[in-house]
mmCIF entry with sequence, helices, sheets and N, C-alpha, C, O atoms, coordinates in Angstrom:
data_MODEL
# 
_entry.id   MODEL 
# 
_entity.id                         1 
_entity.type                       polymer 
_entity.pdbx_number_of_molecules   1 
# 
_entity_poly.entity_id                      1 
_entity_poly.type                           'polypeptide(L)' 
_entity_poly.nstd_linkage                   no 
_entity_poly.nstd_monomer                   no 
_entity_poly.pdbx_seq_one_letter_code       
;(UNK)(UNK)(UNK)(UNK)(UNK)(UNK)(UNK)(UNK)(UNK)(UNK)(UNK)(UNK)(UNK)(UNK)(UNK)(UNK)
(UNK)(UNK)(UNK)(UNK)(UNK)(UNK)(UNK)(UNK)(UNK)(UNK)(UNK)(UNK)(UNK)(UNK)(UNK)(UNK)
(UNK)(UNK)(UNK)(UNK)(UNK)(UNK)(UNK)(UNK)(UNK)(UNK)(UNK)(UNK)(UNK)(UNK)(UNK)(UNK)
(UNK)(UNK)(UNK)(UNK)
;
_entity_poly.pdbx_seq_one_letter_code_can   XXXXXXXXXXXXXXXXXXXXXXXXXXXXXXXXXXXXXXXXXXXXXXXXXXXX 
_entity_poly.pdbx_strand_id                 A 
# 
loop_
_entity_poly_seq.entity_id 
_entity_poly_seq.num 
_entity_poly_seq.mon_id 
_entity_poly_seq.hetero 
1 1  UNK n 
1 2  UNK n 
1 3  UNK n 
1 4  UNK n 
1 5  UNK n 
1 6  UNK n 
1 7  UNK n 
1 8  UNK n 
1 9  UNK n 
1 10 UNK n 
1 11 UNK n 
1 12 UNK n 
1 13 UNK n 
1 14 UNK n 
1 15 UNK n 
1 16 UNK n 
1 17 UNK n 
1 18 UNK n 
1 19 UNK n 
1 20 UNK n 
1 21 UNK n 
1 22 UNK n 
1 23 UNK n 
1 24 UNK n 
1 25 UNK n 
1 26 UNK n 
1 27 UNK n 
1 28 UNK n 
1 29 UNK n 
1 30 UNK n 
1 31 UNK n 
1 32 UNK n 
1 33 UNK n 
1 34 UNK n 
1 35 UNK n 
1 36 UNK n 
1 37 UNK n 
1 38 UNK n 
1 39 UNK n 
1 40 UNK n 
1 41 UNK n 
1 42 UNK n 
1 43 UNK n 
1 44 UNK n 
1 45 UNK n 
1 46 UNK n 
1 47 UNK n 
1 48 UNK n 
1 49 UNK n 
1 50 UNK n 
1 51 UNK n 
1 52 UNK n 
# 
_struct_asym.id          A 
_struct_asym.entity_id   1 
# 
loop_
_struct_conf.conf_type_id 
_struct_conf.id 
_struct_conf.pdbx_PDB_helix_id 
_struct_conf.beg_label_comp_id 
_struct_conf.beg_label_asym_id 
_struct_conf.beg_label_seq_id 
_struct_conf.pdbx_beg_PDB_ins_code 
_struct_conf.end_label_comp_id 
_struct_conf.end_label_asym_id 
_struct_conf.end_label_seq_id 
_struct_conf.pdbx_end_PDB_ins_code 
_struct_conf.beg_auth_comp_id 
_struct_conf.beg_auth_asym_id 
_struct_conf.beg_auth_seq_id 
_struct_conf.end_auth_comp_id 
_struct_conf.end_auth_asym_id 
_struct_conf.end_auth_seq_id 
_struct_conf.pdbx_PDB_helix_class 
_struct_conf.details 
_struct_conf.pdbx_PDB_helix_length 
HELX_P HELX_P1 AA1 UNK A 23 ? UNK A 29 ? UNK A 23 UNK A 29 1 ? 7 
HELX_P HELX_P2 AA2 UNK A 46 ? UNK A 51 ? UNK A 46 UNK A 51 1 ? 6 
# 
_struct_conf_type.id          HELX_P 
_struct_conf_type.criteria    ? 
_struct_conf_type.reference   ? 
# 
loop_
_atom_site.group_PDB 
_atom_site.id 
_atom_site.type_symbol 
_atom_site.label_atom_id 
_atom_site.label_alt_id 
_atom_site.label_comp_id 
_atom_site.label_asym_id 
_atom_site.label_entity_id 
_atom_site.label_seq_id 
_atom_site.pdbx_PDB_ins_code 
_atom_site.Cartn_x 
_atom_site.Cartn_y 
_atom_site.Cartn_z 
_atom_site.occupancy 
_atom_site.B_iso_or_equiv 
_atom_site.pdbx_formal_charge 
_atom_site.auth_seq_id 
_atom_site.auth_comp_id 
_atom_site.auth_asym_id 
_atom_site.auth_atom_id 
_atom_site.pdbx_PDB_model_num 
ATOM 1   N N  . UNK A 1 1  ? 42.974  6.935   -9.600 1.00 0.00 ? 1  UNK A N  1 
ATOM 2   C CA . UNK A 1 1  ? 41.691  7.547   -9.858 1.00 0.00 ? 1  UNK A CA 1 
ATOM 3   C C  . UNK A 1 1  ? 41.122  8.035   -8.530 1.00 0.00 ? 1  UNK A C  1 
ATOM 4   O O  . UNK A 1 1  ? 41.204  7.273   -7.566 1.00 0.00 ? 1  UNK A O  1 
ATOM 5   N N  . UNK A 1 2  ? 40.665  8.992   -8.415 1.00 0.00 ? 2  UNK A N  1 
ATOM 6   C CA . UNK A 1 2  ? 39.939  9.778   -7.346 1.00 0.00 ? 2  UNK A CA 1 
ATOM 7   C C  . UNK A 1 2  ? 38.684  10.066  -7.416 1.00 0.00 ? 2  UNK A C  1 
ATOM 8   O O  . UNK A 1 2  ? 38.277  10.923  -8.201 1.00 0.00 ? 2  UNK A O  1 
ATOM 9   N N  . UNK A 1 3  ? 37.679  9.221   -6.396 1.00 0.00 ? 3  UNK A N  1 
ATOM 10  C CA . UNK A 1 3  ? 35.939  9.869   -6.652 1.00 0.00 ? 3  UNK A CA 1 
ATOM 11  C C  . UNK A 1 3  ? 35.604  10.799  -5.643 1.00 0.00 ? 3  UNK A C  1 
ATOM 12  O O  . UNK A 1 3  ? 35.868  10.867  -4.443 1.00 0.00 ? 3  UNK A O  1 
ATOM 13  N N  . UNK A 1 4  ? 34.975  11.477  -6.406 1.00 0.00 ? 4  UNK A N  1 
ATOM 14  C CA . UNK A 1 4  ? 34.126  12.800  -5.235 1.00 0.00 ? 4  UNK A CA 1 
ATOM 15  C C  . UNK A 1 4  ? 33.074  12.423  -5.050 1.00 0.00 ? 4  UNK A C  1 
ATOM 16  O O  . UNK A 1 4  ? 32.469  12.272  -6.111 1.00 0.00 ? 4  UNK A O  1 
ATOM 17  N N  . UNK A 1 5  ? 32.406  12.132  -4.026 1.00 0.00 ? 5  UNK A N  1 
ATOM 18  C CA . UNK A 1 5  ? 31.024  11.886  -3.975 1.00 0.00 ? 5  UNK A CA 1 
ATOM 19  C C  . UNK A 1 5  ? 30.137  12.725  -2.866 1.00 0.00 ? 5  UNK A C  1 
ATOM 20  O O  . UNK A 1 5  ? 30.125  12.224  -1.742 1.00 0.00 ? 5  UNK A O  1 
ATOM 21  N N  . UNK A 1 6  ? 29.511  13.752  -3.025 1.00 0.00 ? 6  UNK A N  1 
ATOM 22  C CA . UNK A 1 6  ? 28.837  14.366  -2.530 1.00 0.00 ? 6  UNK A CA 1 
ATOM 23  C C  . UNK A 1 6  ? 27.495  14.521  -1.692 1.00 0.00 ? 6  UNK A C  1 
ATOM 24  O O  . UNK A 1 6  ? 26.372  14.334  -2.160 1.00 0.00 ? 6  UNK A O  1 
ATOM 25  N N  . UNK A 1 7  ? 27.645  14.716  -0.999 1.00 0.00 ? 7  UNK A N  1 
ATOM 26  C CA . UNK A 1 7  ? 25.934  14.363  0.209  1.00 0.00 ? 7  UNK A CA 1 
ATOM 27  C C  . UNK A 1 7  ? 24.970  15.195  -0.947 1.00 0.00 ? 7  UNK A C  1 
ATOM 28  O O  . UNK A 1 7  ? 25.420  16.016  -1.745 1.00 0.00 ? 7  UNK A O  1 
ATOM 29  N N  . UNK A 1 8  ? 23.774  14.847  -0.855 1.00 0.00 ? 8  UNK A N  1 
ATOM 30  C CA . UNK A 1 8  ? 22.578  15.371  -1.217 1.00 0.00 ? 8  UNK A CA 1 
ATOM 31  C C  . UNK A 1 8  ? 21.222  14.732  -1.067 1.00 0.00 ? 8  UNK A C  1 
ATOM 32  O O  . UNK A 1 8  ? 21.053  13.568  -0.703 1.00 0.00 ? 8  UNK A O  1 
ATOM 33  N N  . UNK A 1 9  ? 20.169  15.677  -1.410 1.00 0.00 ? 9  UNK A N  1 
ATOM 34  C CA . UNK A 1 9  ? 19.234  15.515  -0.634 1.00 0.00 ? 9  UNK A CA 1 
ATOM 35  C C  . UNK A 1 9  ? 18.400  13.794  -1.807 1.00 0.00 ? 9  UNK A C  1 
ATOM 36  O O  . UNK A 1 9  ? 18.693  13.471  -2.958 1.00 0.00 ? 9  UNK A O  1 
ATOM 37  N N  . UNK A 1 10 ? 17.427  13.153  -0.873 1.00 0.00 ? 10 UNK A N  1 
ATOM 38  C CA . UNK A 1 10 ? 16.925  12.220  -1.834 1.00 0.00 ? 10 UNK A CA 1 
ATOM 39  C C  . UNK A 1 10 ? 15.488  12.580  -2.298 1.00 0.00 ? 10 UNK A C  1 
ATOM 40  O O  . UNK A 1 10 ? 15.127  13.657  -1.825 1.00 0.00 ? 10 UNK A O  1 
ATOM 41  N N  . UNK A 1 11 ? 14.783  12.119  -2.907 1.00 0.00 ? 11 UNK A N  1 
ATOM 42  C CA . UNK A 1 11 ? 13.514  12.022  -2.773 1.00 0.00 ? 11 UNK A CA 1 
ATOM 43  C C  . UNK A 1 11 ? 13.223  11.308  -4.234 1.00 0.00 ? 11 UNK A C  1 
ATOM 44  O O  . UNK A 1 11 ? 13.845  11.079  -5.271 1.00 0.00 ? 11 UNK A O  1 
ATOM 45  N N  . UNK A 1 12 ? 11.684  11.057  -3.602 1.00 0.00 ? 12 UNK A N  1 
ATOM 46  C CA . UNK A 1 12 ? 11.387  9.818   -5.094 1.00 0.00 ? 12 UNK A CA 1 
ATOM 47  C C  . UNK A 1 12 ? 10.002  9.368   -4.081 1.00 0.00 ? 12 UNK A C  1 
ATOM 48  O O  . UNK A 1 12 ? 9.779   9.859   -2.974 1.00 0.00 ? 12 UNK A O  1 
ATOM 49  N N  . UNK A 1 13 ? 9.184   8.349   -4.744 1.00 0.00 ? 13 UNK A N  1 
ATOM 50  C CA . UNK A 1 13 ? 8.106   7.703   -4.679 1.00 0.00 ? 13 UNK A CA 1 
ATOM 51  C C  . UNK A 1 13 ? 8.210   6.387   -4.212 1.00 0.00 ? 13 UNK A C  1 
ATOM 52  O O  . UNK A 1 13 ? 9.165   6.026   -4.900 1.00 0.00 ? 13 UNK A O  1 
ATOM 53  N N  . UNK A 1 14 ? 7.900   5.372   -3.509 1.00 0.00 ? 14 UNK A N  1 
ATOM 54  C CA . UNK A 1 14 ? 7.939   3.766   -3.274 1.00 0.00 ? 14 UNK A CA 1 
ATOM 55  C C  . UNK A 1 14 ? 6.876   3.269   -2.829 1.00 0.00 ? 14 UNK A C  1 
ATOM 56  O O  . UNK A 1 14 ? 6.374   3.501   -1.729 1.00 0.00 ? 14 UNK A O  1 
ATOM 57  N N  . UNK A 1 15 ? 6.284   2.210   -4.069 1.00 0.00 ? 15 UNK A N  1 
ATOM 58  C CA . UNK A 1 15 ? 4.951   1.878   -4.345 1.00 0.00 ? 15 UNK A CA 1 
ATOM 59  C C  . UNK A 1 15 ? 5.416   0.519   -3.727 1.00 0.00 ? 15 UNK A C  1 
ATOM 60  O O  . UNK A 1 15 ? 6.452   0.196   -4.309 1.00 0.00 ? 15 UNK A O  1 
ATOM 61  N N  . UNK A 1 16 ? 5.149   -0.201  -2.993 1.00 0.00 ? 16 UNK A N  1 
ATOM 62  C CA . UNK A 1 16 ? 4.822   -1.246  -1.834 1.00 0.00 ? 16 UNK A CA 1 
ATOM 63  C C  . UNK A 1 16 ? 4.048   -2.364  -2.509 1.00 0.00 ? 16 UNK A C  1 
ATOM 64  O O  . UNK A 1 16 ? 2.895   -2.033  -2.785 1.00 0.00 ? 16 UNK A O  1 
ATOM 65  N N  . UNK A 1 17 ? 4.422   -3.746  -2.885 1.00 0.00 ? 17 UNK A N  1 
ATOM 66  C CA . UNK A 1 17 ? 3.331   -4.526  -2.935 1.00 0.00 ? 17 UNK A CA 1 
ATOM 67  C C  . UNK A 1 17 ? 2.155   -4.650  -2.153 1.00 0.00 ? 17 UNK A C  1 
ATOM 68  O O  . UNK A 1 17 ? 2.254   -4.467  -0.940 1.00 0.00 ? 17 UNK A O  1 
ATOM 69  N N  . UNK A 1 18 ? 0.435   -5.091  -2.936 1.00 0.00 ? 18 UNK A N  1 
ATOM 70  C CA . UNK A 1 18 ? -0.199  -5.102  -1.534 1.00 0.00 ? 18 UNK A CA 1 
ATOM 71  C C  . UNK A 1 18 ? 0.037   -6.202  -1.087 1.00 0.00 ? 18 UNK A C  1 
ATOM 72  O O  . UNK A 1 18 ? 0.652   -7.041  -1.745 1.00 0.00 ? 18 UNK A O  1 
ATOM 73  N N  . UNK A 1 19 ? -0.427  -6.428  0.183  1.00 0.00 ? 19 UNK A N  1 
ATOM 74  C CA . UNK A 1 19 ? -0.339  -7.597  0.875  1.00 0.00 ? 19 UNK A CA 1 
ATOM 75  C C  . UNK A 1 19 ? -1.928  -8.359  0.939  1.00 0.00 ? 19 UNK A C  1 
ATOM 76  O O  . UNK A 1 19 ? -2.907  -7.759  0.494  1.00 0.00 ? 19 UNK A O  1 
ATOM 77  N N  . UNK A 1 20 ? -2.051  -9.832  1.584  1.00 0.00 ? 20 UNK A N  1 
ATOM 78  C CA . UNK A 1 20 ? -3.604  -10.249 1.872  1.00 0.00 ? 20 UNK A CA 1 
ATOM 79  C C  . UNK A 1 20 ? -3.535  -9.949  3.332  1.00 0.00 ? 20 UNK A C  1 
ATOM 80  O O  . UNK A 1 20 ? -4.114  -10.883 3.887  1.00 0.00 ? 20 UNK A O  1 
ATOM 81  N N  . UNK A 1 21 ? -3.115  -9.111  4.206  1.00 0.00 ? 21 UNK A N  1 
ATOM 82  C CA . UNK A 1 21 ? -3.871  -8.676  5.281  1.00 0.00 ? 21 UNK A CA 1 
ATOM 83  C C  . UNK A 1 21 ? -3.903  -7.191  5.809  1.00 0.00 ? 21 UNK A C  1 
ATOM 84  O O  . UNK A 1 21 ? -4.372  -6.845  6.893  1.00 0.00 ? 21 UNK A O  1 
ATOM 85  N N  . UNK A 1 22 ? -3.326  -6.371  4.863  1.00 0.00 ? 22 UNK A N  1 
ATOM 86  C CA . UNK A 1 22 ? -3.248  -5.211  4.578  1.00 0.00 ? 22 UNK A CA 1 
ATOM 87  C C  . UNK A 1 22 ? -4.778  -4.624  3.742  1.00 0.00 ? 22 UNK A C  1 
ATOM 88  O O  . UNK A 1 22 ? -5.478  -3.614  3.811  1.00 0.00 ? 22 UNK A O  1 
ATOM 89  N N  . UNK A 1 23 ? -4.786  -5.813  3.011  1.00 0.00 ? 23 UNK A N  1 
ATOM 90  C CA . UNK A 1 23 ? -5.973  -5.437  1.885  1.00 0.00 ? 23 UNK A CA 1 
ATOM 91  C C  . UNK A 1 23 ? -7.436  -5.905  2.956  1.00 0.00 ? 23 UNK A C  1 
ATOM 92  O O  . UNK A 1 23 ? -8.543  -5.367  2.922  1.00 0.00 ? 23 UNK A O  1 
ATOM 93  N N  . UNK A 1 24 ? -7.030  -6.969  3.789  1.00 0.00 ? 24 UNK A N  1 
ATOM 94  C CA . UNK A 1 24 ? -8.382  -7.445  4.127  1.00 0.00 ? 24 UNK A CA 1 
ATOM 95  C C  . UNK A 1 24 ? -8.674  -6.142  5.740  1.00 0.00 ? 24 UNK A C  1 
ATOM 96  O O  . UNK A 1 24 ? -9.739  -5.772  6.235  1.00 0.00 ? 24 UNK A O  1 
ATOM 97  N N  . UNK A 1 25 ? -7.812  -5.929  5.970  1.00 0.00 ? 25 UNK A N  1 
ATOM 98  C CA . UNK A 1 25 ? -7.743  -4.953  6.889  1.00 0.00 ? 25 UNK A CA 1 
ATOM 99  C C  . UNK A 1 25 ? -8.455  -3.413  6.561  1.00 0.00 ? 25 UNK A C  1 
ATOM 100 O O  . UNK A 1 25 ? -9.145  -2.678  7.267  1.00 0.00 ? 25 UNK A O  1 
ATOM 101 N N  . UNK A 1 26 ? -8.013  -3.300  5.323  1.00 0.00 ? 26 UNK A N  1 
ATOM 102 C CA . UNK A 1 26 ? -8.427  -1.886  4.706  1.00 0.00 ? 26 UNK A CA 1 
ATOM 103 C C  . UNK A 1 26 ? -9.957  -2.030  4.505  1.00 0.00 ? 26 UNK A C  1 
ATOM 104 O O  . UNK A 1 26 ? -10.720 -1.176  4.957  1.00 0.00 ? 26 UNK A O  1 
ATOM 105 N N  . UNK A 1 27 ? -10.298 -2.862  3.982  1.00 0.00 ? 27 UNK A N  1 
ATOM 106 C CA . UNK A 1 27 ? -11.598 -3.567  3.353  1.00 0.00 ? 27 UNK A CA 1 
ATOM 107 C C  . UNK A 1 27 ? -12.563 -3.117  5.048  1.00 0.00 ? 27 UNK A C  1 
ATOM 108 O O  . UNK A 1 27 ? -13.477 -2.321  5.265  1.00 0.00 ? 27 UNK A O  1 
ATOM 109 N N  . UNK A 1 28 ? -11.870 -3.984  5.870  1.00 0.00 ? 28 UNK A N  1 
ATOM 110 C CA . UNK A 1 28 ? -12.914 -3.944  7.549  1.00 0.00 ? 28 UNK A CA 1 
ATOM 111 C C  . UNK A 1 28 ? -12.931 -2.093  7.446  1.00 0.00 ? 28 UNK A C  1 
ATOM 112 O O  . UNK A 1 28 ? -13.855 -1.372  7.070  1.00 0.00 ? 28 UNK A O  1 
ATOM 113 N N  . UNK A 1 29 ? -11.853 -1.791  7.825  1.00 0.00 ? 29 UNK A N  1 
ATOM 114 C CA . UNK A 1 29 ? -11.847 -0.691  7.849  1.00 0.00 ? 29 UNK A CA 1 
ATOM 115 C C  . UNK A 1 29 ? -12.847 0.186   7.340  1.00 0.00 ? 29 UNK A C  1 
ATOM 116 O O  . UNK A 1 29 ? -13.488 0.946   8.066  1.00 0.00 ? 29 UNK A O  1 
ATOM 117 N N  . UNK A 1 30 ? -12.979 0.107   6.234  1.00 0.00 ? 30 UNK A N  1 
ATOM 118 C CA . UNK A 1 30 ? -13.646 0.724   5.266  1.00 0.00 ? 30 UNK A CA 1 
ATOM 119 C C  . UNK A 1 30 ? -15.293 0.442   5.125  1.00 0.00 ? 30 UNK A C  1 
ATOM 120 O O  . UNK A 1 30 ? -16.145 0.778   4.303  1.00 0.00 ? 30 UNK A O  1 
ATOM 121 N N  . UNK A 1 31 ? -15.295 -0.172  6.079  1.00 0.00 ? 31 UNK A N  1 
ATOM 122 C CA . UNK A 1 31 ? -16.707 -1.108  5.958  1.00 0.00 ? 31 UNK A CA 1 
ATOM 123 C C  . UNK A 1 31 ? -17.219 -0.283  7.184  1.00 0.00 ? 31 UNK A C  1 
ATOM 124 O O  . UNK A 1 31 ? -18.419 -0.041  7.056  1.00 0.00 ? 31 UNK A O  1 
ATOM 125 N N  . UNK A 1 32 ? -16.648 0.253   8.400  1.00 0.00 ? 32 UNK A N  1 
ATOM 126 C CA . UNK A 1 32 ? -16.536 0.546   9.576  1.00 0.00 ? 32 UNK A CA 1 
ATOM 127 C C  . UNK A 1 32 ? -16.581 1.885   9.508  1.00 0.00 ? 32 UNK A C  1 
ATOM 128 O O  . UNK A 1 32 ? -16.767 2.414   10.604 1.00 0.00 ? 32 UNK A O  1 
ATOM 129 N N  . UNK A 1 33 ? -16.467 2.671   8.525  1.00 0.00 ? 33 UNK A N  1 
ATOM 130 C CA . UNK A 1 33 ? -16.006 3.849   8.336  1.00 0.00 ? 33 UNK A CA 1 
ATOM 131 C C  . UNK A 1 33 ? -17.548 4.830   7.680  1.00 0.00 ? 33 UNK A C  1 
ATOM 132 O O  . UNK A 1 33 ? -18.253 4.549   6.711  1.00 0.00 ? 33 UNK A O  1 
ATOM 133 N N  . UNK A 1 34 ? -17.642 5.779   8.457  1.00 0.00 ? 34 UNK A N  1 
ATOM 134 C CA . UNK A 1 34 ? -18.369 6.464   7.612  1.00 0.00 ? 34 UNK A CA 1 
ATOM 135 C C  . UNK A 1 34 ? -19.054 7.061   6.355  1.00 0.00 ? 34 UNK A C  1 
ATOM 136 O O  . UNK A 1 34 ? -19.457 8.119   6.839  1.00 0.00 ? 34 UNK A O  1 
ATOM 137 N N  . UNK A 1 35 ? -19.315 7.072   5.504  1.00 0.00 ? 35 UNK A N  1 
ATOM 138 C CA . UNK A 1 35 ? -19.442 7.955   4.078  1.00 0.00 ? 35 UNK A CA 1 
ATOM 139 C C  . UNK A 1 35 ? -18.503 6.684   3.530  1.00 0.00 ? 35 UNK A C  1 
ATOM 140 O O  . UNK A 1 35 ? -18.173 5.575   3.950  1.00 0.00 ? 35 UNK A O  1 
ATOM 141 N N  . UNK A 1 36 ? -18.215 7.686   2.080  1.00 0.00 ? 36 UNK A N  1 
ATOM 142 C CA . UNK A 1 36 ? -17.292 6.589   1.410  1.00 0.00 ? 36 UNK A CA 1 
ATOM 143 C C  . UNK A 1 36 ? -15.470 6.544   1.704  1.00 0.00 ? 36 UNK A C  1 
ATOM 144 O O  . UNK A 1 36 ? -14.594 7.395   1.859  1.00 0.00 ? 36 UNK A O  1 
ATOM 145 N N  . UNK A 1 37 ? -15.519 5.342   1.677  1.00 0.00 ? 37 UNK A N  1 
ATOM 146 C CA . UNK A 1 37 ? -13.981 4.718   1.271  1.00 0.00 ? 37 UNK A CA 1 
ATOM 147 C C  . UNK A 1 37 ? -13.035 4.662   0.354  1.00 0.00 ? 37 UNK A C  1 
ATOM 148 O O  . UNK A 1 37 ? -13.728 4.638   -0.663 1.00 0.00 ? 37 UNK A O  1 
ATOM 149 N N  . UNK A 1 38 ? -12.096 4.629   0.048  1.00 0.00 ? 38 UNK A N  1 
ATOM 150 C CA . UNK A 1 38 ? -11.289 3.719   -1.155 1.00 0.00 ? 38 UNK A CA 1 
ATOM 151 C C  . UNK A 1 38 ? -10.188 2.886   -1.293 1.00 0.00 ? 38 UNK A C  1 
ATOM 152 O O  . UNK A 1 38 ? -9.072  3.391   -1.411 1.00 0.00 ? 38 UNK A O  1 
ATOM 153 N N  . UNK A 1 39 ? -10.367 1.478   -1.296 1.00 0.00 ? 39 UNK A N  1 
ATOM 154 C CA . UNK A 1 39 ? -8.880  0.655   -1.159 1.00 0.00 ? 39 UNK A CA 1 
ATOM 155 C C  . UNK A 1 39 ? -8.165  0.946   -2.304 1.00 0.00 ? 39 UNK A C  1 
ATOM 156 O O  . UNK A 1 39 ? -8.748  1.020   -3.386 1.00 0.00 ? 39 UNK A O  1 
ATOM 157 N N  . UNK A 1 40 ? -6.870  1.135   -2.193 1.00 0.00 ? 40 UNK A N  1 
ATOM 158 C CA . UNK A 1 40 ? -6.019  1.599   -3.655 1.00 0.00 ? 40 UNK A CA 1 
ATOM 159 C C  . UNK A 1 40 ? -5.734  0.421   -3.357 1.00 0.00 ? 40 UNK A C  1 
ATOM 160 O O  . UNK A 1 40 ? -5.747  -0.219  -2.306 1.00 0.00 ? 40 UNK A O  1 
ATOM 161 N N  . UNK A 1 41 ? -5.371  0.116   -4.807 1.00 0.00 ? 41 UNK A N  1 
ATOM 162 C CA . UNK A 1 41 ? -4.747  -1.369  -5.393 1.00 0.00 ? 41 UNK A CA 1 
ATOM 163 C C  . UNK A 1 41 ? -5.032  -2.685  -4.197 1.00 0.00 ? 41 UNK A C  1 
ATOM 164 O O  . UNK A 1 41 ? -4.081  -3.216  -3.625 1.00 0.00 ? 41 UNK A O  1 
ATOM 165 N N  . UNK A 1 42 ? -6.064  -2.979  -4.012 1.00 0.00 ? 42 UNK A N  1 
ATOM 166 C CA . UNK A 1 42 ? -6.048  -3.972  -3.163 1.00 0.00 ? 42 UNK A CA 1 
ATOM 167 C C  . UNK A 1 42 ? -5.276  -5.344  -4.212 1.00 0.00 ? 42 UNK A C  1 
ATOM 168 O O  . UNK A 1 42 ? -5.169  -5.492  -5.430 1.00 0.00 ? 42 UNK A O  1 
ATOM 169 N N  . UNK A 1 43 ? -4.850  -6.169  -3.014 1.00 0.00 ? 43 UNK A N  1 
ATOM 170 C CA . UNK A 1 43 ? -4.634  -7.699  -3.683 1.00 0.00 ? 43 UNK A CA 1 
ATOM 171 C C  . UNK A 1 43 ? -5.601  -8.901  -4.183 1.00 0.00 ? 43 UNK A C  1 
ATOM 172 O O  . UNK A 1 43 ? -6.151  -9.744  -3.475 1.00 0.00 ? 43 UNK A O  1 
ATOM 173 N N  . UNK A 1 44 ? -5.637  -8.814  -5.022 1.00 0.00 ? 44 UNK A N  1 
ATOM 174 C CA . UNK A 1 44 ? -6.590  -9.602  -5.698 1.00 0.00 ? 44 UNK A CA 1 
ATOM 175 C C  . UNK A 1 44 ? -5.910  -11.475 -5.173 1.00 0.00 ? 44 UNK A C  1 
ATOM 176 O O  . UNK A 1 44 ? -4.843  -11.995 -5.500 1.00 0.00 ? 44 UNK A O  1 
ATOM 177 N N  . UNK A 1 45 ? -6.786  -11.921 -4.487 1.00 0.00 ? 45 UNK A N  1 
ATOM 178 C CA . UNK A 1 45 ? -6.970  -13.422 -3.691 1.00 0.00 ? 45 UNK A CA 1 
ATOM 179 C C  . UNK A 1 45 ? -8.148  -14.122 -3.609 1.00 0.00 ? 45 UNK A C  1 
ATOM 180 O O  . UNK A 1 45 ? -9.219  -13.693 -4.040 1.00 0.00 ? 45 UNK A O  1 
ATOM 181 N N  . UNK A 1 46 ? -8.043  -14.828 -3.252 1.00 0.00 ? 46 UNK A N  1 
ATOM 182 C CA . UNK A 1 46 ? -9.559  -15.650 -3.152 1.00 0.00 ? 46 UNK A CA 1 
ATOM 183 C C  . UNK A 1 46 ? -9.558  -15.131 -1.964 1.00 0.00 ? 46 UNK A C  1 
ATOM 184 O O  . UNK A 1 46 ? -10.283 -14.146 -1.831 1.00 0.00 ? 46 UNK A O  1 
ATOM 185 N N  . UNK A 1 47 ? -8.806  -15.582 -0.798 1.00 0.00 ? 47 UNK A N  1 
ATOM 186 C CA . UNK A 1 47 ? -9.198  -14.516 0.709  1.00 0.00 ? 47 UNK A CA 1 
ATOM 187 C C  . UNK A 1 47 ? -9.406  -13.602 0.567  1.00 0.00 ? 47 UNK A C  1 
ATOM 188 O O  . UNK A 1 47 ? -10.617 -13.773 0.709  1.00 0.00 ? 47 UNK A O  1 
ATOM 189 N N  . UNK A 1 48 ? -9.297  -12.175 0.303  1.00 0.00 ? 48 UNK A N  1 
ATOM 190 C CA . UNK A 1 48 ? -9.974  -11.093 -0.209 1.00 0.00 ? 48 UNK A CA 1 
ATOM 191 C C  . UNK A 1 48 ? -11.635 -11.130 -0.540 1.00 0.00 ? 48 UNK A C  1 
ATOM 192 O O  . UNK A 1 48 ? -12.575 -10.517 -0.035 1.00 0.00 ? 48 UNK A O  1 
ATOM 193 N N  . UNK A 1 49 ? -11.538 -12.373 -1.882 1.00 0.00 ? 49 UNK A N  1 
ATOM 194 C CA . UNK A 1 49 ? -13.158 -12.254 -1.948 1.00 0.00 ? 49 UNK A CA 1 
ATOM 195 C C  . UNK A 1 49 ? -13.715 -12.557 -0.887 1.00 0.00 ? 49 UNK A C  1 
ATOM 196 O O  . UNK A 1 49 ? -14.653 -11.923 -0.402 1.00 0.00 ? 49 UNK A O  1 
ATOM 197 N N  . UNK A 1 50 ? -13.165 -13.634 -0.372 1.00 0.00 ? 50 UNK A N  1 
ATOM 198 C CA . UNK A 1 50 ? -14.009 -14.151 1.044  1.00 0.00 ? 50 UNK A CA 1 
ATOM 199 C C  . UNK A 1 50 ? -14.435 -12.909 1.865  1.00 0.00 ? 50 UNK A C  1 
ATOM 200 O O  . UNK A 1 50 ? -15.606 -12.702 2.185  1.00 0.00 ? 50 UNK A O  1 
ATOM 201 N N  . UNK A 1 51 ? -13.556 -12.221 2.135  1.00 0.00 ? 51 UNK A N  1 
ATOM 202 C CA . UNK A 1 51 ? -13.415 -11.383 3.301  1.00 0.00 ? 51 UNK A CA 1 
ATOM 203 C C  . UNK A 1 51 ? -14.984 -10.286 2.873  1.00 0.00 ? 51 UNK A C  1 
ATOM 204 O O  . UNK A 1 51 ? -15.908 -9.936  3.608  1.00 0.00 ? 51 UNK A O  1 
ATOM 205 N N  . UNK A 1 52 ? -14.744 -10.025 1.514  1.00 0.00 ? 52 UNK A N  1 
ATOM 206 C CA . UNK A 1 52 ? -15.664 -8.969  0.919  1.00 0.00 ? 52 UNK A CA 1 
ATOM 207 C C  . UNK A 1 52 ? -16.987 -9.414  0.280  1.00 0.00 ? 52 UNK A C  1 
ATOM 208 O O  . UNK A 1 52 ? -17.748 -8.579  -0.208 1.00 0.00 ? 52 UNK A O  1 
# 
């Protein structure tokens, strides 16, 4: 049996778990930041609430 396997190009999307210091980071950030913000999908934690 013989495979051909051919180069080509990739592409696609990769959605990342959040993390608790990614989220609490974004949060400062955002607090720090002018006008409005928006955390996408933060991680829902009790540290989180703390933080916020």
């Amino acid at each position: 049996m013989k495979v051909l396997i051919s180069k080509s190009d990739i592409s696609g999307r990769v959605t990342a778990p959040s993390s608790k210091s990614y989220t609490i980071r974004g949060l400062m950030c955002a607090a720090l930041a002018r006008g409005e913000s928006e955390v996408v999908r933060p991680l829902a934690s009790d540290d989180t609430e703390a933080a916020i």
